[in-house]
N, C-alpha and C positions, 0 to 999 in steps of 0.2 A: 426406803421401802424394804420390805423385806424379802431376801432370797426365793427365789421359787425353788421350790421342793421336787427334786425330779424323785417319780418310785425308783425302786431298786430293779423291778420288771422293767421299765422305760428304757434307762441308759446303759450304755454297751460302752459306755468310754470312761467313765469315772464312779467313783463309788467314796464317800466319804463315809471314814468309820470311825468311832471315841472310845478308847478306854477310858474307864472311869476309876476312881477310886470307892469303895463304899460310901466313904465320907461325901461324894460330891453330890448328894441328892440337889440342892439351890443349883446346882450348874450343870446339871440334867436336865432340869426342869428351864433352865432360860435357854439352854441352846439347843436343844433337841431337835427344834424344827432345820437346823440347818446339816442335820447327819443324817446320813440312810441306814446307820446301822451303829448301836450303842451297846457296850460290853463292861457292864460296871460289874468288877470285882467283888462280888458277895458271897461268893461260896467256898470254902475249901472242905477237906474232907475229916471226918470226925477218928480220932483215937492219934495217937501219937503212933509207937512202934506195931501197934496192931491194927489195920484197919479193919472196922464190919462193914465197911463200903457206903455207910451211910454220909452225910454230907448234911452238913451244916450254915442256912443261911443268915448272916451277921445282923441283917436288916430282921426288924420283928415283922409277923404276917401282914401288919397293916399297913407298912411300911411301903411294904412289898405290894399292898394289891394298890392303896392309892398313888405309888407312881406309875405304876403299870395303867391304871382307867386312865392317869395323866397323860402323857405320854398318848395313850390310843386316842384321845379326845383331840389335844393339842397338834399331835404329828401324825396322823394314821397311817402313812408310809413308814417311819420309821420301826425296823427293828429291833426287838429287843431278843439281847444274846445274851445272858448275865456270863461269869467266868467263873469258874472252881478253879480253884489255885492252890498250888502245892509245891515245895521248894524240898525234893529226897535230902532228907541229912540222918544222921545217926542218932534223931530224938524222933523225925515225922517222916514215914514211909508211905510210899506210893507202893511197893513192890503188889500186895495181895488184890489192891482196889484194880489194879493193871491184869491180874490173872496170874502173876509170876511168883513161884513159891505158893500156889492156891491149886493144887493138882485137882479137885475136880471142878473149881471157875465159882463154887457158890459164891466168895465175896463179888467177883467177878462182877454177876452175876445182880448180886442185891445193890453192888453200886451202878448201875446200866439200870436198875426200877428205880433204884433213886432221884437217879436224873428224871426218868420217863415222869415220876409222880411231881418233882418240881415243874418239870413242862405243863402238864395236867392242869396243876393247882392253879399256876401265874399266869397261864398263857400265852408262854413266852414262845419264841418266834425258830428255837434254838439252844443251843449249849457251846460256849469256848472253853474247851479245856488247855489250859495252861499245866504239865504237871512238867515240871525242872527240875534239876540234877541227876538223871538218872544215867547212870553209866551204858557203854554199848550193850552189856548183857541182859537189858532189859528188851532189846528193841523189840524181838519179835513177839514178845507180850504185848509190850505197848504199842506194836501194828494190829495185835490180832482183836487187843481192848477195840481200839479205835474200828476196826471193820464190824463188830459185834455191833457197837455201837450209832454207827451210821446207817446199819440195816435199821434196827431199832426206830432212830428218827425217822428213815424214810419211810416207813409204814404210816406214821404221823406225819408226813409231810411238813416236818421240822430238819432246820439245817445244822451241822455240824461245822462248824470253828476250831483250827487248832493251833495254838503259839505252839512252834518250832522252835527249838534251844538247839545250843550247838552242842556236840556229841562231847560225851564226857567220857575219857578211855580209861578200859578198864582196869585199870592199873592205876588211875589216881581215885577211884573210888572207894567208899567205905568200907572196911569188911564187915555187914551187920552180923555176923554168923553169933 
């Protein structure tokens, strides 16, 4: 038989959650009913050394919306978190979509609508931001990103996700100058 499905409001003691890869729509679709909370891999962020904060999803729109009615028909408990992902190196920065080196937040700014208009569109439950490699001199950008952006979702009653990387010091970090 198959598992029961506790919601994610019900249990106070366990939470099962999946990262997904883009690639694994057929294994989204078989085991979904047994997660409360699914995090497939489909976004990262658009421009290499320059970000406009826009944000780019891998799955085509249709892709996107019939696993999404999937998924709400098959699991209605389950949520769906997709994840932007981004790995700072000296080809693809995070620094301007974070606020940092963006003195007055516009990319900030249009990357935080970005997100809100994907939530919009999908109907997604949520946003995981994954953004790695960033040295300590980022952080308090990428605190201040993250609180802008948790206001943002709570207005929508959407949840924030965030993978934590370990600090990377500033001394073994790139010089993008």
């Amino acid at each position: 038989p198959e598992p029961k499905q506790v919601s994610p409001k019900q249990s106070k003691h366990y939470r099962m959650l999946a990262s997904t890869w883009s690639s694994d729509i057929a294994s989204i679709k078989k085991y979904v009913h047994l997660y409360d909370e699914m995090h497939p891999f489909i976004y990262n962020l658009k421009g290499g050394r320059r970000n406009t904060g826009e944000i780019h999803n891998v799955w085509s729109e249709k892709e996107t919306k019939d696993l999404v009615l999937y998924v709400r028909e098959k699991s209605p408990n389950t949520l769906l978190i997709p994840t932007i992902f981004r790995w700072e190196n000296n080809s693809e920065w995070i620094m301007e979509a974070i606020g940092a080196k963006d003195p007055d937040f516009k990319i900030r700014s249009r990357h935080i609508e970005a997100i809100l208009k994907e939530i919009d569109l999908y109907g997604w439950d949520g946003i995981d931001i994954d953004y790695e490699g960033m040295g300590c001199d980022r952080k308090e950008a990428f605190e201040d990103f993250l609180i802008e952006l948790k206001k943002k979702l709570k207005e929508k009653d959407k949840l924030l996700s965030v993978a934590i990387h370990p600090k990377t010091a500033i001394q073994d970090t790139i010089d993008f100058k």
